[in-house]
C-alpha positions as CSV (number, residue, x, y, z in Angstrom):
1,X,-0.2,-38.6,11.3
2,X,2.2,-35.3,11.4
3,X,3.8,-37.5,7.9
4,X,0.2,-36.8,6.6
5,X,-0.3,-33.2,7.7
6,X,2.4,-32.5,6.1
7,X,2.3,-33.9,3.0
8,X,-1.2,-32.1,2.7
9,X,-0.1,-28.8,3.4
10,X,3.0,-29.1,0.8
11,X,0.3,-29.9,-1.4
12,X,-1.7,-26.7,-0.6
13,X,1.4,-25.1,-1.3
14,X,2.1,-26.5,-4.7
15,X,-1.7,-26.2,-5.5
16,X,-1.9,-22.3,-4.3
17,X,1.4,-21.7,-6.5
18,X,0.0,-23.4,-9.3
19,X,-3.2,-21.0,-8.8
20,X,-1.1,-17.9,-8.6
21,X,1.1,-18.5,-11.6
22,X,-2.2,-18.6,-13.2
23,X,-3.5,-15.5,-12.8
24,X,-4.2,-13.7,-16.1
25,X,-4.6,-10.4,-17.1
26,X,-8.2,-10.9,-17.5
27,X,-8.2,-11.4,-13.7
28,X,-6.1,-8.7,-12.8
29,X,-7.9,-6.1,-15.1
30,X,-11.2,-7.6,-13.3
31,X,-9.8,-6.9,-10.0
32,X,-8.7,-3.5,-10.6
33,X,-12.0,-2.5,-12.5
34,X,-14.0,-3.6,-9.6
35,X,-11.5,-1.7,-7.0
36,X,-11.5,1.5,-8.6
37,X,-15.1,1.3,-9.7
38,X,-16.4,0.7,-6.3
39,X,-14.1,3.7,-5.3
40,X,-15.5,5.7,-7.6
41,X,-18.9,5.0,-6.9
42,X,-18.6,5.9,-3.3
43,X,-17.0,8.5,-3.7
44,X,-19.6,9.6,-6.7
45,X,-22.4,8.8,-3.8
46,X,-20.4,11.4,-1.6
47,X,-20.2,13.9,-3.7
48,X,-24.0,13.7,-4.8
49,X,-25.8,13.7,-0.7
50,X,-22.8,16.5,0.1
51,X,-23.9,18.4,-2.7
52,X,-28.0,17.6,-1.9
53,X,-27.3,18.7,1.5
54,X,-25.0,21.6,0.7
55,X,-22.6,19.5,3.1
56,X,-19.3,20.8,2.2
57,X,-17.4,18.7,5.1
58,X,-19.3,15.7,3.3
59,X,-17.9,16.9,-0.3
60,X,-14.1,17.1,1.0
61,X,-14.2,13.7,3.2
62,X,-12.8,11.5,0.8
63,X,-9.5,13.7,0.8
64,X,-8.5,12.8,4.0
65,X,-8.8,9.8,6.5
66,X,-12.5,8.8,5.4
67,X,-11.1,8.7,1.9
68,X,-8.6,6.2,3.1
69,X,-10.4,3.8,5.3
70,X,-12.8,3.5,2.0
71,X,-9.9,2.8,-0.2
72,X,-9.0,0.4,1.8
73,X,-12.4,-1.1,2.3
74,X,-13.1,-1.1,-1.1
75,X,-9.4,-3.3,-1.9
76,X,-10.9,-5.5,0.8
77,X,-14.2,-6.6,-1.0
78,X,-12.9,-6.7,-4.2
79,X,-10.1,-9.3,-2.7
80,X,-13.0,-11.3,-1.2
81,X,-15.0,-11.2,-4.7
82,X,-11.7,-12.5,-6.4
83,X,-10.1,-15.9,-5.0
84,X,-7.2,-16.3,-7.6
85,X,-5.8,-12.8,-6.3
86,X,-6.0,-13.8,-2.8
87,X,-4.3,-16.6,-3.5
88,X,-1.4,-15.2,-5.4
89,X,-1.1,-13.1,-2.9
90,X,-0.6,-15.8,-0.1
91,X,3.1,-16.5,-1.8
92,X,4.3,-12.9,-0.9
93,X,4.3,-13.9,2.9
94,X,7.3,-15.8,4.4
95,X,7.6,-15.7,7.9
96,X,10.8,-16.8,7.8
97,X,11.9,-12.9,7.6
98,X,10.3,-11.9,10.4
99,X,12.7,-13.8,12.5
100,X,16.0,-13.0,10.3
101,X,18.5,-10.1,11.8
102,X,19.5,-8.8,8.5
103,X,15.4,-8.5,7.8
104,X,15.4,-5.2,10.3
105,X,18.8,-4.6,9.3
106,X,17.2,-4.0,5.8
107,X,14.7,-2.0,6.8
108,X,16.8,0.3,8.9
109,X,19.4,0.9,5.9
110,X,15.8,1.5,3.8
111,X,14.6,4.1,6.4
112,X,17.8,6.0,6.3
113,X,17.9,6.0,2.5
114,X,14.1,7.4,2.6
115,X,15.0,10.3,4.8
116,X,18.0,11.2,3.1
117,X,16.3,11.2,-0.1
118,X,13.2,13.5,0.8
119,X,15.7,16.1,3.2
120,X,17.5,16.6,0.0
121,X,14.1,16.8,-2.0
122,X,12.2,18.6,0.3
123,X,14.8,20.8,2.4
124,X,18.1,21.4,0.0
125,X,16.5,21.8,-3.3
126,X,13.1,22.3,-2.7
127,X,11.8,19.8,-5.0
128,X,7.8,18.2,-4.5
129,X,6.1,19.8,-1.4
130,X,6.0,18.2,1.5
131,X,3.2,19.9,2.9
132,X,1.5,17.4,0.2
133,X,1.7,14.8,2.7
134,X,-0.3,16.4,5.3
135,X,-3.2,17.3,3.0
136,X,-3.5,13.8,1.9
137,X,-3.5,12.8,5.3
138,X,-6.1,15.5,5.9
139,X,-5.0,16.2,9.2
140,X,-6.0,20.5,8.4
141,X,-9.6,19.6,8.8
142,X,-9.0,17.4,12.1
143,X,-11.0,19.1,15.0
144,X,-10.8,16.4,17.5
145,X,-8.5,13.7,19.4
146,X,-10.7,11.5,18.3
147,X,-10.2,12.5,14.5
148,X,-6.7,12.4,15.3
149,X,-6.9,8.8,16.1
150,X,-8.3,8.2,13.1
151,X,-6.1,9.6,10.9
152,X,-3.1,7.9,12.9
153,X,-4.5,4.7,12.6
154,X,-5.6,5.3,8.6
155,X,-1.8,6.5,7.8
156,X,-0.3,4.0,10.3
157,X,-1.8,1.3,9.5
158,X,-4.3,0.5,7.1
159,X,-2.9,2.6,4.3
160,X,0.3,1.2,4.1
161,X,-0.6,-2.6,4.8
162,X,-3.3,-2.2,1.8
163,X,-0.8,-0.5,-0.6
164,X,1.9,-2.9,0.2
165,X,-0.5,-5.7,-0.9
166,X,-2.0,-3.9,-4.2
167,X,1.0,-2.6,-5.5
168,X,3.8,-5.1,-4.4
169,X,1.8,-8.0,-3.4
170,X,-0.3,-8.0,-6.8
171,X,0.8,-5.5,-9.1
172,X,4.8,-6.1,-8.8
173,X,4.8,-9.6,-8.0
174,X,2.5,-10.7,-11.5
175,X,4.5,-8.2,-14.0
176,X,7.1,-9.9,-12.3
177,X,6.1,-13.3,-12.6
178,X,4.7,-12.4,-15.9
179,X,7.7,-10.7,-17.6
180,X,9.9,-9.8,-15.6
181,X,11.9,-8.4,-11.8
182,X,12.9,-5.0,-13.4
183,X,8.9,-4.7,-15.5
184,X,7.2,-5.2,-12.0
185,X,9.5,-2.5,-10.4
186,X,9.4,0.2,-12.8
187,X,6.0,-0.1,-13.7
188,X,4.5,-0.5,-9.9
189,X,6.9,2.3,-8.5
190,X,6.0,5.0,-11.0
191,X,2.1,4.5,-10.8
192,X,3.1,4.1,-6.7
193,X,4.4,7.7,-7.2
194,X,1.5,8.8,-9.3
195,X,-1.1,7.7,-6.5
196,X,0.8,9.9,-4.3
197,X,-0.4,13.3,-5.5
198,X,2.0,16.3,-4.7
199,X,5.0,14.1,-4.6
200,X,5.1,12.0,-6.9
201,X,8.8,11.2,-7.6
202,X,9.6,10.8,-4.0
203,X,6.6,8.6,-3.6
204,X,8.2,6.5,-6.8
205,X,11.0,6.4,-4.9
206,X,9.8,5.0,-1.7
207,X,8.0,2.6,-4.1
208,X,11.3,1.0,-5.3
209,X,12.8,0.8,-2.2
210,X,9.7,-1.2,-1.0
211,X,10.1,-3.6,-3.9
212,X,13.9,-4.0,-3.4
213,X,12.8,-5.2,0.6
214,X,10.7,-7.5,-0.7
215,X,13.4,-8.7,-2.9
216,X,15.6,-8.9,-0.9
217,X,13.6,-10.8,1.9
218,X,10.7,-12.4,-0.7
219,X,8.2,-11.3,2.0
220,X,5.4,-8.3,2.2
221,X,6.4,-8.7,6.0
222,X,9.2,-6.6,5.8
223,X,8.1,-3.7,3.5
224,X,4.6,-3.6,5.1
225,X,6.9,-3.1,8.8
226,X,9.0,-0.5,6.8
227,X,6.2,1.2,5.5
228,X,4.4,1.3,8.9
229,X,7.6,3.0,10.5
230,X,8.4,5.3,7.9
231,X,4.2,6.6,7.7
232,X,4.1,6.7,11.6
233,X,7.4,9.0,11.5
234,X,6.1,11.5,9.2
235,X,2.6,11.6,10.9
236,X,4.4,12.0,14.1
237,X,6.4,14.8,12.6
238,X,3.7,16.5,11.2
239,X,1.9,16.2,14.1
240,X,4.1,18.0,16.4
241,X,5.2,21.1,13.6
């Protein structure tokens, strides 16, 4: 019987890597038109009852946490609409690294490289502004502990689990699979960066380093635990400055 479970689930395995090699560019185009589109249209809906209502809190909600949890919702339905996409993205999980020393070993290294990076950036040679940060985690208009909540757990972790699976889960891992290690890096880091607005280069930055974890590991495990650390550290140190 346990023969028998497990010769079905190694053929899940082949049949979900069979599926994944297959996605096509007609299906990743697909899923990113649908993704952004739906963005867009919420945030088009926004804009038109703040601007009926003369709501100007409504207008500028999308800028801070609101604007994340609806990113994030919106890459959530558009993986449920597309089944080949959530199945490619089942072969960037290995739990295997969750229970590997070097794994955290890894990600301490890839913390220390991170602040390094951005004190120099940000403190020596005053490069990108790191006030940036805090606007796009909107945390000037927070009024409440209860917004403040909100915002930790958007930055924390929703943010950083859903941009570990778009843009090293599906964007990195097909130009990967597609052409090639160094194509999915480049190309997934820089727009990474650009979807960081304010600091872009650092954000590229923090995008390879994510993709080298998950090289180095071949699991989103370890750069979505890096991610959540490094987000939670600079909340926390915005939060108390």
């Amino acid at each position: 019987m346990s023969e028998l479970l497990q010769q079905e689930q190694e053929q899940s395995l082949v049949t979900e890597k069979k599926e994944g090699q297959a996605l096509s560019w007609k299906t990743m185009i697909l899923f990113f038109l649908s993704f952004l589109g739906m963005s867009f249209a919420v945030g088009v809906i926004f804009g038109i009852i703040g601007g009926v209502t003369n709501n100007e809190r409504l207008l500028n909600a999308l800028q801070g946490y609101v604007g994340l949890f609806i990113d994030a919702l919106m890459f959530g339905i558009a993986l449920l609409l597309f089944k080949k996409v959530r199945v490619f993205l089942r072969g960037s999980f290995d739990k295997k690294a969750i229970y590997e020393w070097k794994t955290y070993l890894y990600i301490l290294l890839a913390i220390f490289i991170t602040y390094a990076v951005q004190f120099i950036s940000f403190r020596v040679i005053g490069f990108e502004n790191p006030e940036a940060q805090e606007k796009v985690m909107g945390l000037q208009g927070a009024q409440s502990t209860f917004e403040f909540v909100l915002i930790g757990l958007a930055v924390i972790l929703v943010t950083p689990i859903k941009e570990e699976l778009l843009f090293r889960g599906v964007l990195h891992r097909f130009l990967e699979k597609k052409y090639h290690f160094y194509v999915g890096l480049v190309v997934s880091s820089i727009i990474f960066g650009l979807a960081h607005f304010g600091y872009p280069v650092n954000g590229a930055i923090i995008g390879v380093i994510t993709v080298v974890l998950y090289r180095l590991t071949q699991s989103l495990y370890t750069s979505i635990i890096y991610h959540v650390i490094w987000n939670a550290f600079v909340f926390s140190t915005l939060l108390l400055s």
